[in-house]
PAZAPA-4460 file (N, C-alpha, C; in steps of 0.05 Angstrom, whole numbers, plus 32768, in hexadecimal, padded with zeros to 4 digits):
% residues 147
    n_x    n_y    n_z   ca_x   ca_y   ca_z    c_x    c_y    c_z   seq   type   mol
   813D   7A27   807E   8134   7A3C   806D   813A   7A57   807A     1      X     A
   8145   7A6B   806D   814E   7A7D   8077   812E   7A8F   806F     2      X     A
   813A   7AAD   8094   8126   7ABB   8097   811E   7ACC   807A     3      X     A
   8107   7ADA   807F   80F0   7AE9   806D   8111   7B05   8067     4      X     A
   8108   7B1C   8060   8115   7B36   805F   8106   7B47   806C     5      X     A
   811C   7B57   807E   810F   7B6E   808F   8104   7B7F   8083     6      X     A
   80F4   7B88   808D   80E6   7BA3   807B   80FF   7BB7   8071     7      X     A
   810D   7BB8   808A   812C   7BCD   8086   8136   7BC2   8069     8      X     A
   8131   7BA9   806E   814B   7B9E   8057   8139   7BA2   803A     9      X     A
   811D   7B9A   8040   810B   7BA1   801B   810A   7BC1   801F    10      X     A
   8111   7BD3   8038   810F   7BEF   802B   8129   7BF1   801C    11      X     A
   813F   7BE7   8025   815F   7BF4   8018   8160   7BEB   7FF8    12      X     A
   8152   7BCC   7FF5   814F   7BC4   7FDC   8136   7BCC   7FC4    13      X     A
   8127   7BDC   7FCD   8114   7BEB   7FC4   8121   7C09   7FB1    14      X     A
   8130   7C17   7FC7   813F   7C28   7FC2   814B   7C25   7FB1    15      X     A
   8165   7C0F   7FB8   8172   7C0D   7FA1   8167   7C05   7F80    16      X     A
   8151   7BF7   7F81   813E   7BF7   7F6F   8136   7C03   7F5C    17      X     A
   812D   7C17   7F71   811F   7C35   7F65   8134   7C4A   7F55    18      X     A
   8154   7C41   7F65   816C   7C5A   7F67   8171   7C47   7F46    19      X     A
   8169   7C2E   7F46   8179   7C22   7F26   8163   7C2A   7F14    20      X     A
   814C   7C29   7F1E   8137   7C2A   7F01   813C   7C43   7EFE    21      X     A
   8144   7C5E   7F0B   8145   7C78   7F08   8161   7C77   7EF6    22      X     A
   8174   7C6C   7EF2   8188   7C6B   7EEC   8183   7C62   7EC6    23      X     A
   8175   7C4F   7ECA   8169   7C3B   7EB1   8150   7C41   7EB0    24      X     A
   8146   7C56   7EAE   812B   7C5E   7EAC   811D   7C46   7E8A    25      X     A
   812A   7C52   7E77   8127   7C41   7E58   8136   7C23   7E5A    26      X     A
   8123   7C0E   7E52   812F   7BF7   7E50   8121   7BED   7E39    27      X     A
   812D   7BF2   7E1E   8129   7BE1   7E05   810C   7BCD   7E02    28      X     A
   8116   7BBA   7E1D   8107   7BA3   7E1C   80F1   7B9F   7E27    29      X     A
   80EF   7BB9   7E3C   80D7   7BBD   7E48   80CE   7BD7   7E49    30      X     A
   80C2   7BE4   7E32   80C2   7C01   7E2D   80A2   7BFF   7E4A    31      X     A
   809E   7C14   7E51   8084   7C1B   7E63   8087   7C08   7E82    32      X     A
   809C   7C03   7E89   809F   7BF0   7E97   8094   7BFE   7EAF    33      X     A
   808D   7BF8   7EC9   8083   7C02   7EDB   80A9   7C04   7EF9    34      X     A
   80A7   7C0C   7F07   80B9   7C0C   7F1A   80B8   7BF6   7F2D    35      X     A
   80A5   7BEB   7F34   8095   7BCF   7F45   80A3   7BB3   7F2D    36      X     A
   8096   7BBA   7F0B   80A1   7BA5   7F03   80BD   7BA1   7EFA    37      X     A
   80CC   7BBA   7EFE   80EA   7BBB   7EF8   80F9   7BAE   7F11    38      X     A
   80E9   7BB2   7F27   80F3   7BA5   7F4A   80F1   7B89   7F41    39      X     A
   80DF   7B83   7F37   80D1   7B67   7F36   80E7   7B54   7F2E    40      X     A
   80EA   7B60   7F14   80FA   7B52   7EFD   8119   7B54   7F04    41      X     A
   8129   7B66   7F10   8140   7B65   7F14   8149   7B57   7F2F    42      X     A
   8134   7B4F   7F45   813A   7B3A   7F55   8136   7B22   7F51    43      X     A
   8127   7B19   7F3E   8129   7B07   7F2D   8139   7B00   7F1A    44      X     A
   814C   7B11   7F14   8161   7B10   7F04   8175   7B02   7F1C    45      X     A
   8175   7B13   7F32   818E   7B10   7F43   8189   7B06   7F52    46      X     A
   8170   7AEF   7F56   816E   7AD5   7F69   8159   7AC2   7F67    47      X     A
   814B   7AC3   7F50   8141   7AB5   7F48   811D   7AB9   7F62    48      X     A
   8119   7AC5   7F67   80FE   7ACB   7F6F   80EE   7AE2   7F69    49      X     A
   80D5   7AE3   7F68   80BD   7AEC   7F55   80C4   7B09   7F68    50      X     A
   80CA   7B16   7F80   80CC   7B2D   7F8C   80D5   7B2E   7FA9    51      X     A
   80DA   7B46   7FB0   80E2   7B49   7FCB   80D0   7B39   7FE6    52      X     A
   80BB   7B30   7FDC   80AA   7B28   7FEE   80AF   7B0F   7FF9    53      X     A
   80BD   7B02   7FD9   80C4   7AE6   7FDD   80E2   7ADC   7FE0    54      X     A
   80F9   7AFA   7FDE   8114   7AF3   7FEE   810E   7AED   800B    55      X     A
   8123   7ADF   800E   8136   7ADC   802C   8151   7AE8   8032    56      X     A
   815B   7AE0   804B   8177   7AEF   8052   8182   7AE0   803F    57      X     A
   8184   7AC6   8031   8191   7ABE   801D   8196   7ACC   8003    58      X     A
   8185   7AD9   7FFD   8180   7AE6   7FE5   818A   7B0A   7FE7    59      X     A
   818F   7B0C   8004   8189   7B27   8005   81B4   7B36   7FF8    60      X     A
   81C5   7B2C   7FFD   81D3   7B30   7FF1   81D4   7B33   7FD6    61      X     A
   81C5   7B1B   7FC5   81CC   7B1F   7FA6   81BE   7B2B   7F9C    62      X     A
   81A3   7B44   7FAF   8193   7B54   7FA1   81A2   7B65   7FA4    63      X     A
   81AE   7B68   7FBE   81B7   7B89   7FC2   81D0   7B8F   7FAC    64      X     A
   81DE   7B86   7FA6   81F9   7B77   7F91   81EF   7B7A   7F78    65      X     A
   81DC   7B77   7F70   81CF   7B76   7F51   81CB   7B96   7F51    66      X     A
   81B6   7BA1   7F62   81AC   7BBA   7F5B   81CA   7BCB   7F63    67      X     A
   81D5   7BBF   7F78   81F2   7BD6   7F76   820A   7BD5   7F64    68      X     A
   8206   7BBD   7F50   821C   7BC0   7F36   820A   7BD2   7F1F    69      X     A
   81EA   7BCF   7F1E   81D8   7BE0   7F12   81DD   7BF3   7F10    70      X     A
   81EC   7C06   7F2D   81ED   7C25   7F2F   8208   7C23   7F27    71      X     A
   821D   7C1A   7F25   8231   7C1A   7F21   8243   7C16   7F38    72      X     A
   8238   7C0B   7F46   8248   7C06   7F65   8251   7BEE   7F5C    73      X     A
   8264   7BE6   7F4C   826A   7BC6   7F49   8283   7BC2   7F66    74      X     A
   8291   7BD5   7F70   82A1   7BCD   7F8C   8290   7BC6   7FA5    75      X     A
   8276   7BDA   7FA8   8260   7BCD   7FBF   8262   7BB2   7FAD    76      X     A
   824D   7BB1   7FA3   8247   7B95   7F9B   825C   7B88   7F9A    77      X     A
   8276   7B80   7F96   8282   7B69   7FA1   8285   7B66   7FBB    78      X     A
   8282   7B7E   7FC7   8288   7B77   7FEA   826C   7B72   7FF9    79      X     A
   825B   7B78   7FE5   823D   7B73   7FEF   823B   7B51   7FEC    80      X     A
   8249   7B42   7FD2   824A   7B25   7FD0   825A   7B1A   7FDF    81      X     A
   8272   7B23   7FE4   827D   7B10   7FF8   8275   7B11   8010    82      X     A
   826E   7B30   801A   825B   7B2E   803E   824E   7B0E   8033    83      X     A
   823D   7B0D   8024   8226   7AFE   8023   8232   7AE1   8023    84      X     A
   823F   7AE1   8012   8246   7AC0   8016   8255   7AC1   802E    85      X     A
   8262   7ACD   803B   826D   7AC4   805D   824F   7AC2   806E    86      X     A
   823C   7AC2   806C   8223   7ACC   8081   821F   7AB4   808A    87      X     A
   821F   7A98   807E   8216   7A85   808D   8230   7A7E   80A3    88      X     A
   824C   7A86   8099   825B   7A79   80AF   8258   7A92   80C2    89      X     A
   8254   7AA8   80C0   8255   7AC2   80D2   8238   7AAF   80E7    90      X     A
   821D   7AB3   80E0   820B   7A9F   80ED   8218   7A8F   8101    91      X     A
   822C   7A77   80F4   822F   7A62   8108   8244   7A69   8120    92      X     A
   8253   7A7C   8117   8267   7A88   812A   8252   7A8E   8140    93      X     A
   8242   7AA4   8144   823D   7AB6   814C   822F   7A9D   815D    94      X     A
   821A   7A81   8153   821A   7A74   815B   821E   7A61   816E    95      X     A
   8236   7A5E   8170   824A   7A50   8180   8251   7A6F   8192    96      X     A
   8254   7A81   8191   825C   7A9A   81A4   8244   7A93   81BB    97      X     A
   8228   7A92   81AD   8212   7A9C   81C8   820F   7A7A   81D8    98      X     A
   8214   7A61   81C2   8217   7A49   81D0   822D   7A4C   81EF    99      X     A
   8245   7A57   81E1   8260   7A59   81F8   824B   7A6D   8210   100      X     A
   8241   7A80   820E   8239   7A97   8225   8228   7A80   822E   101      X     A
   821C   7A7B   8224   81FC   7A6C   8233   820A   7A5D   823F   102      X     A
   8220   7A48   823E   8228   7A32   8256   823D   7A38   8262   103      X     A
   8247   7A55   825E   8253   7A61   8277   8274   7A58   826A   104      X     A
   8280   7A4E   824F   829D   7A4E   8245   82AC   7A5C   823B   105      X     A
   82BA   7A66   8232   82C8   7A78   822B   82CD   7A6B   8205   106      X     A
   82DD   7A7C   81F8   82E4   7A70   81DD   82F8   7A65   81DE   107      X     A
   830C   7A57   81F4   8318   7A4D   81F5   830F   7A2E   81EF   108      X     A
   82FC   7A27   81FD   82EC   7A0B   8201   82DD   7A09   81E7   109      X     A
   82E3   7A11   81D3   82D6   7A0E   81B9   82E3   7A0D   81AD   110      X     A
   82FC   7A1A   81B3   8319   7A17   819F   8324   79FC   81AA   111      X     A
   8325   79F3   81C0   832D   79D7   81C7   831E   79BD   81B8   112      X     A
   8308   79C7   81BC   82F9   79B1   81AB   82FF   79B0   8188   113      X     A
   8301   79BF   8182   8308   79CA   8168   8320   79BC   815D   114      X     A
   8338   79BE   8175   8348   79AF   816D   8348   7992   816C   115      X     A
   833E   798C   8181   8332   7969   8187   8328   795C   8176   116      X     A
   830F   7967   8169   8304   7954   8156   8305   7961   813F   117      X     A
   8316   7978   8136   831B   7977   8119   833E   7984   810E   118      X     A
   8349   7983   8121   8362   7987   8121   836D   79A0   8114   119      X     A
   8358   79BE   8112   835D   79D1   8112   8354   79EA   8124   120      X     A
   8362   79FE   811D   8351   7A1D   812B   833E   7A23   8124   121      X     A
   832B   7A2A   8131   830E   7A30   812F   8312   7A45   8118   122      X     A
   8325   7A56   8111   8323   7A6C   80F8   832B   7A54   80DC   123      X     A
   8331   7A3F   80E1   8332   7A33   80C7   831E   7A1B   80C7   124      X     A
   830F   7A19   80D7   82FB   7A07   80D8   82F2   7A02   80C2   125      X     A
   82E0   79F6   80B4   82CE   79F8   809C   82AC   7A03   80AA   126      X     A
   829F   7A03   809D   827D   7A10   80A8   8274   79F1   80B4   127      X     A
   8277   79DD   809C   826A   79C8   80B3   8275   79C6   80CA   128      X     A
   8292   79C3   80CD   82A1   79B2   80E4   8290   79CC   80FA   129      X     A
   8292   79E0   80F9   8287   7A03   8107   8273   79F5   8110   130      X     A
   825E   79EE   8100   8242   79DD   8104   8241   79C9   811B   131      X     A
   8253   79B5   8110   825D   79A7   8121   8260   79A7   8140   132      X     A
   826F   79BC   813F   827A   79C4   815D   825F   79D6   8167   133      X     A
   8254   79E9   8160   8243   79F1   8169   822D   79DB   8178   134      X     A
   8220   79C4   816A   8213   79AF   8176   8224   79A9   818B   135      X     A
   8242   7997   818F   8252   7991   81A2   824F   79A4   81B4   136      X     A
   8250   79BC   81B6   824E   79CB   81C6   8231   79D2   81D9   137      X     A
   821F   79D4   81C7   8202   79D6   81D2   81FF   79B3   81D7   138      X     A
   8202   79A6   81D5   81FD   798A   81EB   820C   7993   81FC   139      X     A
   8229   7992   8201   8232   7990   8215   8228   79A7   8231   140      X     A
   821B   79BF   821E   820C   79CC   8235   81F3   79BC   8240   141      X     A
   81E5   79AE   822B   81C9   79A9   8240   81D3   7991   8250   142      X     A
   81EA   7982   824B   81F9   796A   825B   81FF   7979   827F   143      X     A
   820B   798F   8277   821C   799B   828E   81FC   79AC   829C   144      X     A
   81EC   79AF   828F   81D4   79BF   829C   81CA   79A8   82AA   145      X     A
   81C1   7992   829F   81AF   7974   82AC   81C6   796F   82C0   146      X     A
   81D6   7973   82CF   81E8   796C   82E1   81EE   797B   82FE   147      X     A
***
């Protein structure tokens, strides 16, 4: 389960919130609407949960993306969606980076393995095989630590 949202991150998406309902002040369908229930309803649109209280870092791309095609930022918002869907392999990289420091290897010894048991470069890896290696790697540290 991915983490809660930083307060940083429900202030930026608040904003943008506030910066769309100010934009769309009149909405047909919800004449008297409040600013709290316009937040409510448009992250619910754009991830399927009741409010900011109840996103995660999972969610936190396709809110910021919704309210920024809202203002007319439809170029943020595509680069706000694709950051987002790279985040879990960005995670596992970064992953395997503090695994390599902690047992003292370089990225060479990750790219070797890389080749060994899946017969590519770590930049074309897939996220599992990434996964993968990251575990291989953290055993082989507590192996070489017990020694």
């Amino acid at each position: 389960m991915a983490a809660p949202l930083t307060n940083k991150q429900k202030m930026i998406l608040a904003k943008l919130a506030a910066d769309a309902f100010r934009l769309h002040p009149t909405n047909e369908d919800k004449p008297g609407e409040t600013l709290e229930d316009f937040r409510r309803r448009h992250v619910s649109l754009a991830c399927g949960k009741d409010g900011l209280r109840c996103c995660s870092q999972d969610d936190y791309g396709h809110v910021k993306a919704h309210f920024q095609d809202m203002l007319g930022q439809s170029g943020k918002a595509l680069k706000t969606l694709v950051q987002s869907a790279g985040n879990s392999r960005r995670i596992v990289e970064w992953k395997i980076l503090k695994a390599l420091e902690e047992a003292g290897f370089k990225i060479g010894y990750a790219q070797k393995i890389c080749l060994a048991q899946f017969r590519c470069h770590l930049d074309e890896a897939s996220e599992r095989q990434l996964w993968c290696l990251f575990y291989t790697i953290t055993n082989r540290r507590k192996k070489y630590a017990n020694n």
